[in-house]
C-alpha positions in Angstrom: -10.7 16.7 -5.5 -14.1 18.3 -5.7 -17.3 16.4 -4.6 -18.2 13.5 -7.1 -21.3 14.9 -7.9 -19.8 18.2 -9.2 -17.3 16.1 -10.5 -19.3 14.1 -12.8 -21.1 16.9 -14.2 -18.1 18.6 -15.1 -16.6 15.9 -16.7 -18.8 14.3 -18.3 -19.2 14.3 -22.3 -22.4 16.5 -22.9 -23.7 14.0 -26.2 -23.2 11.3 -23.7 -25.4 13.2 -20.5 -28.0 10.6 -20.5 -26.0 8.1 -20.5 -24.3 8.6 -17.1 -25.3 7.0 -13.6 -27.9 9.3 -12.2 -25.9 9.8 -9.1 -27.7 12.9 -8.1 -31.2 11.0 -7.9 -29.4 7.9 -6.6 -28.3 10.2 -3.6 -31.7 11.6 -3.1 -33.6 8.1 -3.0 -31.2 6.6 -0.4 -31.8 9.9 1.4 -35.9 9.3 1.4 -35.3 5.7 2.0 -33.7 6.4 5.4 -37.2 9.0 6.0 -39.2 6.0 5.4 -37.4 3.3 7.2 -38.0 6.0 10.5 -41.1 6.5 9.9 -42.4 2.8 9.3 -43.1 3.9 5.6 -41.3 0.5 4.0 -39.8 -2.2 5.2 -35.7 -2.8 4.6 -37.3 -6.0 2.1 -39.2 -3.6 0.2 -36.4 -0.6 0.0 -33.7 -3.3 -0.9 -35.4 -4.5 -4.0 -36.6 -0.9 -5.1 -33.2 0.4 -4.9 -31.8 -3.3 -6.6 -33.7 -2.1 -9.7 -33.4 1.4 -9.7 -29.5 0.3 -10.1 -30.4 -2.1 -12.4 -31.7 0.1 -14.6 -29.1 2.5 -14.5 -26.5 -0.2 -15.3 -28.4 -1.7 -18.0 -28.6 2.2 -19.7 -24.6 2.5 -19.3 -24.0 -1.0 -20.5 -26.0 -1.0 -23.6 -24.9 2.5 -24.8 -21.2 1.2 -24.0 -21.8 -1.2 -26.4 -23.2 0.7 -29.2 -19.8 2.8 -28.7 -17.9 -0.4 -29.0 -19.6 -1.4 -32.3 -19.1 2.1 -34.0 -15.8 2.3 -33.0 -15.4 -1.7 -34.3 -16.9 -0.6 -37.4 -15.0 2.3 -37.8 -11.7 0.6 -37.6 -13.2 -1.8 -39.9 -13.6 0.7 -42.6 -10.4 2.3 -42.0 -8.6 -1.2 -41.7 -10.0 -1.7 -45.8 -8.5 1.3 -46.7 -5.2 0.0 -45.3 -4.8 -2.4 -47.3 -5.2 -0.7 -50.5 -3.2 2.2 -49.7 -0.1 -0.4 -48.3 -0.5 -1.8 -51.9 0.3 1.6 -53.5 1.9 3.6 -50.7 1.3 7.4 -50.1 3.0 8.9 -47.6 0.8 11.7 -47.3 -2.0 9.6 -47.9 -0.4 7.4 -45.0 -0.7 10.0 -42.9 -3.9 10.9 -43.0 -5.2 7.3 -42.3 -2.6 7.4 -39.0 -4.8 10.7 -37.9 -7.8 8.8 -38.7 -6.8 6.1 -36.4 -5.8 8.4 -33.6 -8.8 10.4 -33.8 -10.4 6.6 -33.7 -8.3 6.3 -30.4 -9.2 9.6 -29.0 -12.8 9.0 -29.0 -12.1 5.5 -27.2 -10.3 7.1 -24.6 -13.5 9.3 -24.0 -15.2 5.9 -23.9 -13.4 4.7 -21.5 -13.7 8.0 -19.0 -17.3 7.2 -19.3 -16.7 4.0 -18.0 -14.6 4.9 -15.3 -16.9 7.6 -14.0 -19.7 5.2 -14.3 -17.6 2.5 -12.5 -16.6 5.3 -9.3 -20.6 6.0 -9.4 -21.8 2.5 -9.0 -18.7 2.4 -6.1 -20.4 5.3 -4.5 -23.5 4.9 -4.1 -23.3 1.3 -2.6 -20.9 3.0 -0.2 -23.6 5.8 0.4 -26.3 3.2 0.7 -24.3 1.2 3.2 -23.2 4.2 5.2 -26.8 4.6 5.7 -28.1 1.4 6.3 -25.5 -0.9 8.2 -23.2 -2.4 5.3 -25.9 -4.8 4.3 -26.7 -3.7 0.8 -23.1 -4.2 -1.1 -22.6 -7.8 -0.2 -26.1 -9.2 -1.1 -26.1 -6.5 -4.5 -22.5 -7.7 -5.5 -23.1 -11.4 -5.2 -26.0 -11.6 -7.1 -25.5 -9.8 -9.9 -21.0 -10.0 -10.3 -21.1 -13.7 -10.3 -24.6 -14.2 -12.3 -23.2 -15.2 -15.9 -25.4 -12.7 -17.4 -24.0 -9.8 -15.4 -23.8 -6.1 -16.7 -22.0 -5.4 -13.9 -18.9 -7.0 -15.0 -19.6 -5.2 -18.3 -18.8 -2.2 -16.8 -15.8 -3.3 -13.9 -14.2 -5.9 -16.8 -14.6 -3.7 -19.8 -15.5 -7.0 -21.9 -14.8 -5.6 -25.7 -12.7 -2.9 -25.4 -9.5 -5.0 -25.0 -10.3 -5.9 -28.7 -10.5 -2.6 -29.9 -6.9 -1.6 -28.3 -5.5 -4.4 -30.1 -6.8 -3.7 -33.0 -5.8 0.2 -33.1 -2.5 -0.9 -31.5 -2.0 -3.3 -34.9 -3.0 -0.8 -37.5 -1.4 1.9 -35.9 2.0 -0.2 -36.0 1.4 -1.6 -39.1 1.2 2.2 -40.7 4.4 2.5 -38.5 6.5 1.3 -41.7 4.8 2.4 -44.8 7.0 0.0 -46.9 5.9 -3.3 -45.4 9.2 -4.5 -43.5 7.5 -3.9 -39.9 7.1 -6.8 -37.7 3.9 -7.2 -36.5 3.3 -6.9 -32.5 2.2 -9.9 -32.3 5.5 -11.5 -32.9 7.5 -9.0 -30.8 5.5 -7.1 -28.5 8.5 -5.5 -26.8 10.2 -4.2 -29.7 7.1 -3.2 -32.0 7.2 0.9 -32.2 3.9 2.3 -30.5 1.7 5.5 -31.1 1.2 7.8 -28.3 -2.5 7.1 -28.3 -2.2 3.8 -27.4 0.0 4.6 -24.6 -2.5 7.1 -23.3 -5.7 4.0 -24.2 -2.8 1.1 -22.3 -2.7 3.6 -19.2 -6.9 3.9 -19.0 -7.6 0.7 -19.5 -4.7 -0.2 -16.4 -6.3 2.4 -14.0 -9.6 0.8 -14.6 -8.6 -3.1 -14.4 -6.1 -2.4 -11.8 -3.8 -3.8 -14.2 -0.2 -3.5 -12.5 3.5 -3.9 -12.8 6.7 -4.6 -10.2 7.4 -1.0 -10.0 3.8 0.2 -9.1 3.2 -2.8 -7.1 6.1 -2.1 -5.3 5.1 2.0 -5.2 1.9 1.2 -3.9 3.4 -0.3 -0.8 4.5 2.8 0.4 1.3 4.4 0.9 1.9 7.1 -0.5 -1.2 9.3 -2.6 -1.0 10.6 -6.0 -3.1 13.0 -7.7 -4.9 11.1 -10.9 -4.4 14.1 -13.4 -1.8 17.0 -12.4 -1.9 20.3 -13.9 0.8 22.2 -15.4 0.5 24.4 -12.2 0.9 21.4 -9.9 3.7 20.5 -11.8 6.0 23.5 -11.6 5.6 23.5 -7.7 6.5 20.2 -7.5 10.1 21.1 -10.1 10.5 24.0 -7.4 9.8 21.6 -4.3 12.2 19.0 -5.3 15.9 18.1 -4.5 17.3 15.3 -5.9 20.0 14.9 -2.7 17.4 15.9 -0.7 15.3 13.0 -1.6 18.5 10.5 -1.4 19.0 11.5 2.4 15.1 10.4 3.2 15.6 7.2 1.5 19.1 7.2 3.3 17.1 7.5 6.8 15.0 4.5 6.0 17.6 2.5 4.9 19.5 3.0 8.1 16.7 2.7 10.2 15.1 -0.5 9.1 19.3 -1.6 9.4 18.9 -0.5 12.7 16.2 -2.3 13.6 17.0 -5.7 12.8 20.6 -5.1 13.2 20.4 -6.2 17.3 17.9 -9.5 16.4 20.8 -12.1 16.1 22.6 -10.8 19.3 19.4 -10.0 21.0 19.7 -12.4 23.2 23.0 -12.9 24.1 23.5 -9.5 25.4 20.3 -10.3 27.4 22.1 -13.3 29.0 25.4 -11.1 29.4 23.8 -9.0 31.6 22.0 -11.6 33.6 18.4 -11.5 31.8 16.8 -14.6 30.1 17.6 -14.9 27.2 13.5 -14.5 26.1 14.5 -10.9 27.1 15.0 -10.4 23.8 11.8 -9.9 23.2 11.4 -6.8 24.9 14.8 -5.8 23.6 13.8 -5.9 20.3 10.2 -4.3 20.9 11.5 -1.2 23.1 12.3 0.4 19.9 8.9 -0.5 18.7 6.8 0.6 21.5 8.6 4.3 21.1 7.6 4.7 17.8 3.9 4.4 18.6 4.4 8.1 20.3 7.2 9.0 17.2 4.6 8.7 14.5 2.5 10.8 15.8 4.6 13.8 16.8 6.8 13.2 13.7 3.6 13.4 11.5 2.6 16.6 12.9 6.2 18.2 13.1 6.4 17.6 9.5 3.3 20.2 8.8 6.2 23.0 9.4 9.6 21.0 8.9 11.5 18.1 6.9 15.2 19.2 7.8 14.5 19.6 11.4 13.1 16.3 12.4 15.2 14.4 10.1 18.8 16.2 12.4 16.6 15.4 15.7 15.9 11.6 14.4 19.4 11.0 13.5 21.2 12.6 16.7 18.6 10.5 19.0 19.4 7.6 16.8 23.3 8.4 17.6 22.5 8.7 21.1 20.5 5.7 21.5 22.8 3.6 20.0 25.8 5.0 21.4 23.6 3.8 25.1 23.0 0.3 23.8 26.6 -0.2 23.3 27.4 1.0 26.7 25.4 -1.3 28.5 27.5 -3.9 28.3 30.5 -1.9 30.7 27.7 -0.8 32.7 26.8 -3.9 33.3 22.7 -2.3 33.2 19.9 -3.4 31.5 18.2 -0.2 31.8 20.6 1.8 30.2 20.4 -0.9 27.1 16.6 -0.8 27.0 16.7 3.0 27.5 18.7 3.5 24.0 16.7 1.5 22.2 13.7 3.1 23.3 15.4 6.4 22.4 16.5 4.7 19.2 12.6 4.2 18.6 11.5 7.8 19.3 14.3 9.1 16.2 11.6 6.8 13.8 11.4 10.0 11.2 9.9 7.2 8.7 6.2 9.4 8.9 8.9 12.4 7.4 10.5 10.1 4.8 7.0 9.7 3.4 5.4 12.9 3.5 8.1 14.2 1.6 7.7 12.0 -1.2 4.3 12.8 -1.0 4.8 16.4 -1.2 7.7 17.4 -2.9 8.5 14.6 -5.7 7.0 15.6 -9.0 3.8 13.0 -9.8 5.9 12.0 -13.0 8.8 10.5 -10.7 7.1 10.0 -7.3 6.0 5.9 -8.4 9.9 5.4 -8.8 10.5 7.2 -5.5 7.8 5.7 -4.1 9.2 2.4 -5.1 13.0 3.6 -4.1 11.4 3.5 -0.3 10.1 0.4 0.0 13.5 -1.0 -1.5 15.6 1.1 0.5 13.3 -0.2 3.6 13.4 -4.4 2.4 17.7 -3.6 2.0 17.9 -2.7 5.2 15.7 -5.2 6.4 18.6 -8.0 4.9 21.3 -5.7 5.8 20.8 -5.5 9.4 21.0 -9.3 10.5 23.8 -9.8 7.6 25.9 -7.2 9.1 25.4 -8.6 12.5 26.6 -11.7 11.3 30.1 -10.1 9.8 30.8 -8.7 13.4 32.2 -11.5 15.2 35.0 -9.7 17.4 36.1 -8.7 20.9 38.3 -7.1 22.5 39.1 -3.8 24.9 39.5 -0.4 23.8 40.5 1.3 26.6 37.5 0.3 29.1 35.4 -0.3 26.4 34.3 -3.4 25.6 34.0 -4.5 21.9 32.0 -7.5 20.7 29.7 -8.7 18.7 26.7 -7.2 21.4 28.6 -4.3 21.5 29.4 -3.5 17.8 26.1 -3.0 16.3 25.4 -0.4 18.5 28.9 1.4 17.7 28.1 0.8 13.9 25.3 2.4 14.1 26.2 5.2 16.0 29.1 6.1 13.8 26.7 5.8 10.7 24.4 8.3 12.3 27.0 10.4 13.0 28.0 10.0 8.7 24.5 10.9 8.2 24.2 13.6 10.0 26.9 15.6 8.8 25.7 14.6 5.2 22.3 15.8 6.1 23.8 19.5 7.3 25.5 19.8 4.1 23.1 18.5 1.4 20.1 19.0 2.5 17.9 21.5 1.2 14.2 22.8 3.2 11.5 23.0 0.3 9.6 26.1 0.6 6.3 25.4 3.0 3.4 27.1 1.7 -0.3 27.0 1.9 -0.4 24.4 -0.9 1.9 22.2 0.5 0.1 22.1 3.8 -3.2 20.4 2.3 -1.1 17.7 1.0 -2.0 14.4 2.8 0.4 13.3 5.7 1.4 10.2 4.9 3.0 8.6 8.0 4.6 5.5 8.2 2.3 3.1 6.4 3.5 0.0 7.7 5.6 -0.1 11.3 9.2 -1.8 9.5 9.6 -5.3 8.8 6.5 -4.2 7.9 8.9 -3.8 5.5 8.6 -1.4 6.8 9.4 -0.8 3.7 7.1 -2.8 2.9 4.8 -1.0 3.6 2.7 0.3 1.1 -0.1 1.6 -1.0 -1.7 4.5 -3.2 -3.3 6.5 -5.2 -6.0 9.5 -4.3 -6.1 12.3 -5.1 -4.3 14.7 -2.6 -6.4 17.5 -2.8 -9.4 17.9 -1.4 -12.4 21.1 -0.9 -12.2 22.6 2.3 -15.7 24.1 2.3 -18.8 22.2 2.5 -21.3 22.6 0.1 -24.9 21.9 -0.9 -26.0 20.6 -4.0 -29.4 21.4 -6.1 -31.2 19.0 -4.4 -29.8 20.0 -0.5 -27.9 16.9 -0.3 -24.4 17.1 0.4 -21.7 15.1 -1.9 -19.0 13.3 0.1 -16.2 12.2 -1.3 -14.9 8.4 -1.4 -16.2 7.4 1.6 -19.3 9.1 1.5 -19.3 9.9 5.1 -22.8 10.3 6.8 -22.0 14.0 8.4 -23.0 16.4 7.2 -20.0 19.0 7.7 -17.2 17.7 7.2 -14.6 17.4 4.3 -11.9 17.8 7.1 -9.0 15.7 7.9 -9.5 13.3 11.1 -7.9 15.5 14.3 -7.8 13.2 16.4 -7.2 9.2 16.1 -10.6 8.5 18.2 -12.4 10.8 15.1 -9.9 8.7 12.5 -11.6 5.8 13.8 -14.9 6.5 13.5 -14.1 7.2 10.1 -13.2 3.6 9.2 -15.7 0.8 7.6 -16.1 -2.9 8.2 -14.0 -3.3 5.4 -11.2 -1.3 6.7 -11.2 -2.6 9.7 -11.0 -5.8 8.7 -7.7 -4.4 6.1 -6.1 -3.3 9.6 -7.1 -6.5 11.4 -4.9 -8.1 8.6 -2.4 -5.8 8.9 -2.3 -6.1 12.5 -2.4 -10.3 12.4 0.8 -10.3 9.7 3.0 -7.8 11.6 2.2 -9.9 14.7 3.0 -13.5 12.8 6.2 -12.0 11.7 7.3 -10.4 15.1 7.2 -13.6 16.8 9.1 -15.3 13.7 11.9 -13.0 13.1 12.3 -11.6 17.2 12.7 -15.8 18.6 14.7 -16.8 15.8 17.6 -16.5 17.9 16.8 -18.3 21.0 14.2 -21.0 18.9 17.6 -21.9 16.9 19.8 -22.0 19.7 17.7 -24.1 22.3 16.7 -26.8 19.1 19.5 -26.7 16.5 22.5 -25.1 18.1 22.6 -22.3 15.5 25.6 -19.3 16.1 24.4 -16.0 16.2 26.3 -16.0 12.4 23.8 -19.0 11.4 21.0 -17.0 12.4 22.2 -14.0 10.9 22.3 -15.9 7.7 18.9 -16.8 7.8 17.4 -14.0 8.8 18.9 -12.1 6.1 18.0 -14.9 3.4 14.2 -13.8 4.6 15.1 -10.3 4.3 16.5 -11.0 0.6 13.1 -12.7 -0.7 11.2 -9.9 -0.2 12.0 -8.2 -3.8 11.9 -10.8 -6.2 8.6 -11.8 -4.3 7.4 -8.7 -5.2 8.3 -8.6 -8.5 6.6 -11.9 -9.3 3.3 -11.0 -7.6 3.4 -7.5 -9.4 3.9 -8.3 -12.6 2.7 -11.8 -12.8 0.0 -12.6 -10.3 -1.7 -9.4 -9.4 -2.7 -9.1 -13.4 -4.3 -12.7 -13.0 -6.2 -12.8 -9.8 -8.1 -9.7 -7.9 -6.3 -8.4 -4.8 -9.2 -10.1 -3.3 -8.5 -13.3 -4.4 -4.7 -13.3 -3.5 -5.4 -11.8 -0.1 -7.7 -14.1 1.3 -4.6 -16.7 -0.4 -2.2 -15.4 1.0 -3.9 -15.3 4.7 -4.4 -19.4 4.2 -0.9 -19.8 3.2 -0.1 -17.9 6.4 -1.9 -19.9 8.5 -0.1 -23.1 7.0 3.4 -21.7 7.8 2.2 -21.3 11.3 0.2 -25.1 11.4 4.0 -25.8 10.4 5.9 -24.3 12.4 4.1 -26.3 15.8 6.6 -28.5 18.0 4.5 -31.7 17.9 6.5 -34.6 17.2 9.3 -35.5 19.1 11.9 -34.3 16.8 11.9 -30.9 15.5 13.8 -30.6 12.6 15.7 -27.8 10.6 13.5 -28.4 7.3 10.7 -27.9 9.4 11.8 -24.4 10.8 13.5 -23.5 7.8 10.5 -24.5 5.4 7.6 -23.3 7.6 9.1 -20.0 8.4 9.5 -19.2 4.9 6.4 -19.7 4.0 5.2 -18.0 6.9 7.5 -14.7 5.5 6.9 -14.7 2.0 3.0 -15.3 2.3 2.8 -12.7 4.9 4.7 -10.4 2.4 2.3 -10.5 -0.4 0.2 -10.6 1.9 1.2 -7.5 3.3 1.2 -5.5 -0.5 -2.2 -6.7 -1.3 -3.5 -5.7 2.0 -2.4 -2.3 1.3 -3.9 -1.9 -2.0 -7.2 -2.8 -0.8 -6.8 -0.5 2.0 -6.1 2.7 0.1 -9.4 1.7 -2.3 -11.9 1.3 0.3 -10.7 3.8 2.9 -11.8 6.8 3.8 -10.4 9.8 1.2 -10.4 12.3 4.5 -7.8 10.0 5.9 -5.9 10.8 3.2 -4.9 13.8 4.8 -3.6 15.4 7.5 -2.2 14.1 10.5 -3.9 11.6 11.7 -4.3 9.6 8.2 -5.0 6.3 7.2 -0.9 6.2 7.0 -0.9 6.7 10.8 -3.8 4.1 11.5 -1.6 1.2 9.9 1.5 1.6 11.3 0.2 2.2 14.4 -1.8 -1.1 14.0 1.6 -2.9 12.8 3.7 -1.3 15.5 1.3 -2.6 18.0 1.5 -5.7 16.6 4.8 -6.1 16.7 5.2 -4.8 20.6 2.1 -7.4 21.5 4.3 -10.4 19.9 7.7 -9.4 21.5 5.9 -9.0 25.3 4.3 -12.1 24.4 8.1 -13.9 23.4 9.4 -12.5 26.7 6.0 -13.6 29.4 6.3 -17.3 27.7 9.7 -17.4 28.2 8.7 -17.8 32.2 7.1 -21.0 31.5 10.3 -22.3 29.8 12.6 -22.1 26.6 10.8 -25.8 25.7 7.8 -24.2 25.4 8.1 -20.7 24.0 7.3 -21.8 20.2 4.1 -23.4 20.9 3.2 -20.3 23.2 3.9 -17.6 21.2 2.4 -19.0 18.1 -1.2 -20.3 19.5 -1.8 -16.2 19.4 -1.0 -16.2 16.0 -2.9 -18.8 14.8 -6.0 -17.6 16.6 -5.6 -14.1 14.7 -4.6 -15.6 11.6 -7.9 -17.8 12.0 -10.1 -14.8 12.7 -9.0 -12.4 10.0 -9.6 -15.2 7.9 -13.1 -15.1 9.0 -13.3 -11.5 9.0 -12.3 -11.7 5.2 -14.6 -13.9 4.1 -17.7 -12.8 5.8 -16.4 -8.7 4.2 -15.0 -10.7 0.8 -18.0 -8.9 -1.7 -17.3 -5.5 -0.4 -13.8 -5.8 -1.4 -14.9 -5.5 -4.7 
C-alpha cells in the first residue's frame, strides 16, 4: 500500500480535486503546531480550536459537495424513472436496453461517489491519528464527542452515508424492474432473496458494506482469524495466488488446527484425575492444562519466523513433537512421574504450528476464496474446541495391554498420538511447498491471532492491505506520509523486529484491545481449566458429565457467531457491542461467586454460560476493532499484531491456570472464589479502560 498522501492523489477523481480533504496541508499544520507548542508560540487551548475548524471546514466542503452528487444523481434517476414508465407501457427491447445502460452508467458514477467518500472518511481517520500521535491522544476523544453525537453533525454525513442508501434502492428497483420487460417481475421489495440483481448494484452493495462495516456470518466469522486481505487485487496478484494455492494443501493446515485445538481441551475433563493418580492435588490441573500453553509463548515466535522460508517443514516438525508429546503424557501413568506428563504436554505446546496455519492462508489462498478459508479456520478451530472434551467423555475404559496401562487418563494421550501419526503420513503424501519468492516474503506474518479457546479459532480479524513500500519517501512539502498509524518516525515503513519495537508501535487504543483480549482469555481459562475439580467437589459431576458440558460450551460458539454477524453487528457499532459484551462478562463472573450457602447447578451452569458466550462475542468484536486501529507495520512481518495477541491470550491463559493450581493450597472450598476475584478485577478495569478510550474507537 503506498503512503496515503500519494494515495489520494492518485486516486482521486480530477473534476472532484477540490473537493477532497486537504490531507497534505492537514499534515503540514499539525507539523507547525508541534514547532509552536516547543517554542511557547500557542497554547494547546489555542492550537485545539484552530485545528477544530480547520477540520471543520474541510468536512463541511466534502459534505456539501456530497450532497449536490446525491441530488443529481436523485434527479437523474428521477428522469430516467419517467421514461420507465412509458417505455414499460409500450415495450422496446432495444429501447429497454438502452435505459438499463443508462441506469448503470447512473450506478457507475455512484460508485465514484462513494470512493470519494471513503477516501475522505480514511483522511479524517488519519489525521486525528497524526494529530494524536503528536500530541498525547487528546484531540480524537474531545473532536469525536462534540461533533458525532451533536444532532447537526457532518461528520456522520460522511461515516453514515445519510442519502445514499436511498439512491441504491432506488437503482436496485429500476434496474430489477427493467429485469422483465413484460411486467411479470416481482418487485424486490416483496422478495428480496429471489429478485434477479444487476452487477452494478452488487459492486454499489459491496461499497457501501466496506464503508458501514456492514457484515455477514461468514466475514464475521473470517475476520476472527486475523488474517489481512488486500482491498483491490490485481490480475497479477491474482495469478500468483492460482499458482500458490493447493487445495489439499490448505485442507492439511485446517487439519492441524483442528487436531490441535482437539488436543488441547482433549486432557480438561481428566485433568485432574490423572493429577490425583500420580499423587498431585487435584488443582494440579491447572498447571497440567497450562504447560502446553506456556510452550507456545516460545512456539509462536519461532514458528512465525520459520514460516518466512517453510510451510511443509514446520508443519512435519509440529506434528511429530505433537506425536511425541502425547505419546509422553500417556506414559506417565506406568511411570508413575509427573514430570514425564508435564514434559509431553510442554512438548505438545512447542508443536503449536497455528502461526503456520495462518500465514498460509494469508499468503497462498487466492483473495476471492481466502474469507471462506479464513472462516474454514476459525470453524475448524471452535470443532475442535467441542471435539476434545466430547471425546474425552466417549473414552471411559481400562485395562492392560501388555504393561501398558489403558484408561480414560491414559487414552487421550494414545488418541492423539495415533492421530498425529495419521496426519503425518497424510501430510508427506499430499502436501505440496508453494514456491517462496520475493513476493511472498512481504506478505504479513500472521501468527496465531488468538492463543486457542481463544477459539483459538476464534481468534480473529482482518482486512489491510498486505503490501506495503519498503522505501521511505518525502513528499512536496518534506513531510513524510505514514501509513495507518501514522507513526511519528521518521524512517520507518518497516515491520516491528523485535516485540519491545512492536510495542512501542501500539496506541492507547490498542492496548486497551489487548487488555480485553488478555482479561477474556484469562475469564475463560479459569472457567473451562476448574471445571473439573469445581463440579466434582460441589455437584459430584463424572469426568463424562463434565465432558458433556464442556463440549455443550464448545458447541455455542458457531451459532453465536452467526447471530452476532449477521444480526447484531449490522445494528450496533463494534463499539457498542464490545463495551456489552465486557458488562455481560462481568455479570457471568458476579454469578458465578460461592456466597450463599448452597451452590447450585443452575447457578454454575447458568453463570458460566454466560460467562462463555459473552466472552465469545466478545472476543470477535475485540478483534475487529483491533485490526482498524492498529498499527498497519504490524501487519507484517514477524513480530505482527497476530503475534502480540496471542501472546497476550496465551499469557492469559498460563496466568489463570498457575493461579487454579496456587489457590488450590488454601483449599478445594475456596478455589472458585480465589480464582475468580482476579477476574473480576480485570474484567472491571478493561471496562474502565474502554470507556475512558470509547471515542477513539470510532
Amino acid at each position: 500500500m503506498v503512503n496515503f498522501g500519494k494515495k489520494l492523489v492518485a486516486d482521486q477523481v480530477q473534476e472532484w480535486k477540490g473537493y477532497y480533504i486537504n490531507y497534505k496541508l492537514m499534515k503540514k499544520r499539525v507539523r507547525q503546531y508541534v514547532q509552536q507548542t516547543q517554542q511557547g508560540e500557542k497554547t494547546r487551548r489555542q492550537i485545539l480550536k484552530e485545528f477544530s475548524r480547520m477540520l471543520d471546514d474541510q468536512i463541511e466542503k466534502i459534505v456539501l459537495f456530497l450532497l449536490e452528487q446525491q441530488g443529481i444523481l436523485a434527479s437523474r434517476i428521477e428522469k430516467l424513472g419517467e421514461q420507465r414508465k412509458v417505455l414499460l407501457e409500450h415495450p422496446e427491447i432495444s429501447q429497454i436496453s438502452e435505459l438499463r445502460e443508462a441506469y448503470r452508467a447512473v450506478g457507475h458514477d455512484l460508485l465514484r461517489l462513494l470512493r470519494f467518500v471513503d477516501l475522505n472518511a480514511t483522511g479524517i481517520r488519519k489525521i486525528l491519528k497524526k494529530f494524536d500521535k503528536r500530541f498525547g491522544y487528546r484531540f480524537t476523544d474531545y473532536y469525536l464527542t462534540t461533533r458525532s453525537n451533536h444532532p447537526y453533525s457532518q461528520l456522520q454525513q460522511v461515516f453514515k452515508h445519510v442519502g445514499i442508501g436511498a439512491v441504491v434502492g432506488a437503482l436496485s428497483r429500476n434496474l430489477a424492474d427493467l429485469q422483465h420487460h413484460q411486467g411479470s417481475y416481482l418487485s424486490i421489495y416483496d422478495q428480496p432473496s429471489t429478485a434477479p440483481k444487476d452487477p452494478i448494484v452488487d459492486l454499489i452493495q459491496a461499497s457501501v458494506d466496506k464503508l458501514t462495516r456492514s457484515t455477514n456470518f461468514l466475514q464475521f466469522l473470517g475476520q476472527r482469524a486475523l488474517i489481512i486481505q488486500e482491498d483491490v487485487p490485481g490480475s497479477a496478484e491474482d495469478e500468483i495466488d492460482d499458482q500458490r494455492y493447493h487445495f489439499m494443501s490448505l485442507l492439511l493446515n485446517l487439519a492441524n488446527t483442528f487436531l490441535y485445538m482437539v488436543n488441547t481441551y482433549i486432557v480438561v475433563p481428566t485433568a485432574d484425575d490423572y493429577s490425583l493418580s500420580l499423587g498431585a492435588a487435584a488443582t494440579v490441573c491447572g498447571v497440567i492444562i497450562g504447560s502446553m500453553a506456556v510452550a507456545q509463548v516460545f512456539s509462536s515466535v519461532y514458528f512465525s519466523a520459520w514460516s518466512n522460508k517453510s510451510y511443509f517443514r514446520p508443519l512435519v516438525f509440529s506434528s511429530i513433537v505433537l506425536l511425541l508429546g502425547n505419546v509422553l503424557y500417556a506414559l506417565a501413568f506406568d511411570l508413575n512421574s509427573l514430570a514425564v506428563l508435564l514434559i509431553g504436554r510442554l512438548l505438545c505446546g512447542m508443536g503449536s504450528a497455528r502461526a503456520v496455519n495462518r500465514r498460509y492462508i494469508s499468503d497462498c489462498v487466492p483473495l476471492k476464496i481466502r474469507m471462506q478459508a479464513s472462516a474454514g479456520f476459525v470453524s475448524a478451530s471452535a470443532l475442535g474446541m467441542a471435539c476434545g472434551p466430547a471425546l474425552a467423555g466417549l473414552l471411559q475404559t481400562n485395562f492392560k495391554f501388555y504393561a501398558i496401562t489403558i484408561n480414560q487418563d491414559t487414552l487421550p494421550g494414545w488418541v492423539m498420538a495415533f492421530a498425529w501419526l495419521i496426519y503425518s503420513i497424510w501430510l508427506w503424501i499430499s502436501f505440496r511447498e508453494p514456491v517462496h519468492d520475493s513476493k511472498a516474503n512481504n506478505f504479513p506474518q500472521n501468527t496465531d491471532a488468538a492463543g486457542h479457546a481463544e477459539n483459538d479459532g476464534l481468534e480473529s480479524g482482518l482486512v489491510r492491505p498486505l503490501l506495503l513500500s519498503a522505501e521511505n519517501k518525502q513528499n512536496e512539502d518534506g513531510d513524510q506520509d505514514y501509513d495507518d498509524s501514522e507513526e511519528a518516525s521518521e524512517d520507518s515503513h518497516k515491520p516491528a523486529t523485535s516485540i519491545a519495537s512492536a510495542y512501542r508501535l501500539l496506541t492507547p487504543s490498542v492496548k486497551v484491545q489487548l487488555l480485553i483480549y488478555f482479561m477474556l482469555k484469562y475469564a475463560m481459562e479459569i472457567l473451562l481449566s476448574e471445571s473439573s475439580v469445581i463440579t466434582t467437589y460441589y455437584f459430584r459431576w463424572s469426568t463424562s458429565s463434565v465432558a458433556i458440558f464442556l463440549a455443550v460450551l464448545g458447541l455455542t460458539v458457531l451459532p453465536v457467531n452467526a447471530i452476532v454477524g449477521t444480526y447484531i453487528s449490522n445494528m450496533f457499532e463494534d463499539r457498542q457491542i464490545l463495551l456489552a459484551s465486557e458488562i455481560m462478562v462481568l455479570v457471568g463472573i458476579v454469578l458465578s461467586f460461592h456466597i450463599s450457602r448452597l451452590y447450585t447447578v443452575p447457578q454454575y451452569v447458568c453463570s458460566a454460560l454466560i460467562t462463555f458466550v459473552s466472552a465469545e462475542v466478545l472476543e470477535g468484536v475485540n478483534l475487529s476493532l483491533l485490526s482498524q486501529v492498529m498499527s498497519s507495520r504490524l501487519a507484517r512481518g514477524t513480530y505482527n499484531g497476530g503475534l502480540l495477541s496471542t501472546e497476550a491470550g496465551t499469557l492469559a491463559r498460563v496466568i489463570a491456570d498457575g493461579t487454579i493450581t496456587l489457590a488450590g493450597y488454601l483449599g478445594e472450598d475456596k478455589l472458585l472464589n480465589i480464582t475468580l476475584l482476579p477476574s473480576l478485577f480485570i474484567c472491571i478495569g478493561s471496562i474502565a479502560a474502554t470507556v475512558l478510550t470509547y471515542n477513539s474507537l470510532f
